[in-house]
N, C-alpha and C positions, 0 to 999 in steps of 0.2 A: 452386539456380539462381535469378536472382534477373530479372526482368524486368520490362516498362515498356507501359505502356498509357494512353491517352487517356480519361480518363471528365470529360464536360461540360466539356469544354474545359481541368481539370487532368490533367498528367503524370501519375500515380500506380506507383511502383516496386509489385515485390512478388513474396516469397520463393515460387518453384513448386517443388513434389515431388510425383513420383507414388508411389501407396501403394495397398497392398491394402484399397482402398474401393471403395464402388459408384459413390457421388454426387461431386458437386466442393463440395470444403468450405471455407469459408471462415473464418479469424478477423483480428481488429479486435483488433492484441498490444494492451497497456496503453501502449507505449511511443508507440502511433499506426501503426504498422507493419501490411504487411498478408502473411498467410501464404495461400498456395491449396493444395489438397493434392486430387490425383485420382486415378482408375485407369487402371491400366498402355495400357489400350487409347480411353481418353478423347483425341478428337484436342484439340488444340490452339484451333480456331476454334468447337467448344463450349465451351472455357471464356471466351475470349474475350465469347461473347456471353451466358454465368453474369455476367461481369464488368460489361457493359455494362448488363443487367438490373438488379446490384445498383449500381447509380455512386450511387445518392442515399446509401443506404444506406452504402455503404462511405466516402463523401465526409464524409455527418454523424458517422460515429463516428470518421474520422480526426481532425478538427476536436476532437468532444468528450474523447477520450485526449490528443489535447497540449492543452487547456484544461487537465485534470485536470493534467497534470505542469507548467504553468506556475504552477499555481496552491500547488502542492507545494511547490515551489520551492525545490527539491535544488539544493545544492552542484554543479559543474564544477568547479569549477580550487581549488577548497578555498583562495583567495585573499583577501588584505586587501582590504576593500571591497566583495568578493560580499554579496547579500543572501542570506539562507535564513530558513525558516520553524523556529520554536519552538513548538508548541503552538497555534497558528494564527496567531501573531505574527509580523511578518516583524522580522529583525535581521538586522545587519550583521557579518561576519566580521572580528575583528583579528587579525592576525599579528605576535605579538613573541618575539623572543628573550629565552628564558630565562634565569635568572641563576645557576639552582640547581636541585637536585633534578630531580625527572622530565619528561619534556615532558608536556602536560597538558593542559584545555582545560576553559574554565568559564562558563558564562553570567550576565550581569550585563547585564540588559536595559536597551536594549536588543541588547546586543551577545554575541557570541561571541570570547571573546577564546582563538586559542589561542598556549599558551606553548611553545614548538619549537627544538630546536639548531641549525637551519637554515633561516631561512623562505626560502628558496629551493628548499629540498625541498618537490617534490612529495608524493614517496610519504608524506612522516614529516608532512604537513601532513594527510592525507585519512586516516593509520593514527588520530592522535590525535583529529580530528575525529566518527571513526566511533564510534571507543569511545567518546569522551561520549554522543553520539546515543544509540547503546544501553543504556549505562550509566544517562542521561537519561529512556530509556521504562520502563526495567527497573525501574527506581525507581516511575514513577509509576505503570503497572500493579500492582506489587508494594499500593502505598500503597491505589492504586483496588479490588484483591481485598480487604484488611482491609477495606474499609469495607462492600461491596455481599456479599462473602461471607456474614458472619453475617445479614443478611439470609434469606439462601437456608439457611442453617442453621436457622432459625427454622419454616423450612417442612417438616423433616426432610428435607431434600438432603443429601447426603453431600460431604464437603467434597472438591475436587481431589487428587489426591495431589502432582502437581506440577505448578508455570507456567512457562513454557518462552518464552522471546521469539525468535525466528528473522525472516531475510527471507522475505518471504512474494510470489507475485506474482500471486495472483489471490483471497487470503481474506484479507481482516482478522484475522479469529481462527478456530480450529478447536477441538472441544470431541469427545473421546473419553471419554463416557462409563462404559465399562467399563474401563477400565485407569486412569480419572480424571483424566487429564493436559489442561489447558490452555496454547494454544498462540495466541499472538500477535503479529500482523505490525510487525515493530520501524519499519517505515514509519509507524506510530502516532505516532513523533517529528513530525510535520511537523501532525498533526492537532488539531483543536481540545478541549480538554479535556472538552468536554461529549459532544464526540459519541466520545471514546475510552472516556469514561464508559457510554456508549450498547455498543460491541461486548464490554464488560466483562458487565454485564450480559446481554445476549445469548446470548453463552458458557456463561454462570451457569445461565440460562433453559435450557441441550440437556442439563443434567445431567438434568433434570424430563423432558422433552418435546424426543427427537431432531431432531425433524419441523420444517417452519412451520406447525403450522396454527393454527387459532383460538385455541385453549387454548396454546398456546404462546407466543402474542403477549400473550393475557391476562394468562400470567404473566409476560411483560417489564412489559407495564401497573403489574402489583401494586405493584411495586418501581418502576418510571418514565414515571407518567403521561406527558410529555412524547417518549417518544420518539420520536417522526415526525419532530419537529422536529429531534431528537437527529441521527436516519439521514438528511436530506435535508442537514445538514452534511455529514456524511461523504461521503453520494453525491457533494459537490462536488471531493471529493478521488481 
């Protein structure tokens, strides 16, 4: 159910369901969206006034999720002339018809040029663009593991058994250390290569030490002095 509320003077939609909770809970999607979720017996002008309590609060993280996705700066309309982001680079999408072989899509900064049987399709414009995209991080993580890997080798860490790139919508990377599998958000496309450097390592770091604690961040340190700088890129994503 989706509904509408006034907080300081903005409109603000947002998704209600009740659920077998106690509290009325709130989240702040990544998309900027806002979800409420309460119990079965919670009336209505309590949460209302959860809502008006939290307005600063809800107002500054709607703001800061569409900064983070404007600044992403993902594809719409997979169109010639769209800007998108490459590694933190912003380029411009070309749409040309093919002459041969497969449809295709290749960067040559600063542009994306993709090659399609129909740049009028839709769908075959946003099928071909994605799989570079992924294609594109699979690659550079694949490249970014060789290097920081042996690294962590060095320290008697056991090396991953497998790296896994998937959509992700709330972790960058995931690191199971008992089954050894690394797992990273193909969203990484749009990110700066320093700070993709940064969640690589990271990952690397919960083989050692699941936790965040001190000796954890130490041993991110060991391998990359800089990384604050590293995560406060990212954080801008």
């Amino acid at each position: 159910m989706h509904k509408t509320i006034g907080l300081n003077g903005v409109t603000v939609e947002y998704e209600f369901e009740r659920k077998k909770v106690r509290n009325i809970n709130l989240r702040i999607r990544h998309d900027g969206t806002v979800f409420v979720s309460c119990g079965r017996y919670t009336s209505e002008e309590a949460v209302r006034r959860f809502l008006i309590e939290k307005a600063d609060f809800i107002l500054r993280n709607i703001a800061r999720e569409k900064e983070k996705a404007v600044n992403a700066c993902r594809p719409k309309d997979y169109s010639d002339g769209e800007k998108v982001k490459a590694f933190g680079d912003i380029c411009t999408i070309r749409v040309l018809r093919k002459t041969k072989g497969r449809a295709r899509a290749e960067l040559v900064y600063p542009e994306v040029i993709l090659y399609v049987s129909d740049p009028a399709d839709f769908a075959e414009r946003q099928r071909v663009y994605e799989k570079f995209r992924k294609d594109a991080i699979t690659s550079k993580i694949n490249e970014m593991c060789g290097y920081y890997g042996p690294m962590f080798a060095a320290k008697g860490v056991r090396m991953p058994g497998e790296i896994r790139i998937r959509k992700m919508t709330s972790k960058w990377g995931l690191c199971r250390p008992k089954s050894g599998i690394l797992t990273f958000n193909s969203n990484l496309f749009e990110v700066p290569e320093e700070a993709v450097a940064y969640v690589v390592v990271h990952e690397y770091a919960h083989l050692i030490h699941a936790d965040h604690s001190k000796r954890f961040y130490a041993e991110v340190a060991s391998v990359m002095p800089d990384w604050k700088k590293r995560r406060e890129v990212l954080n801008e994503y």
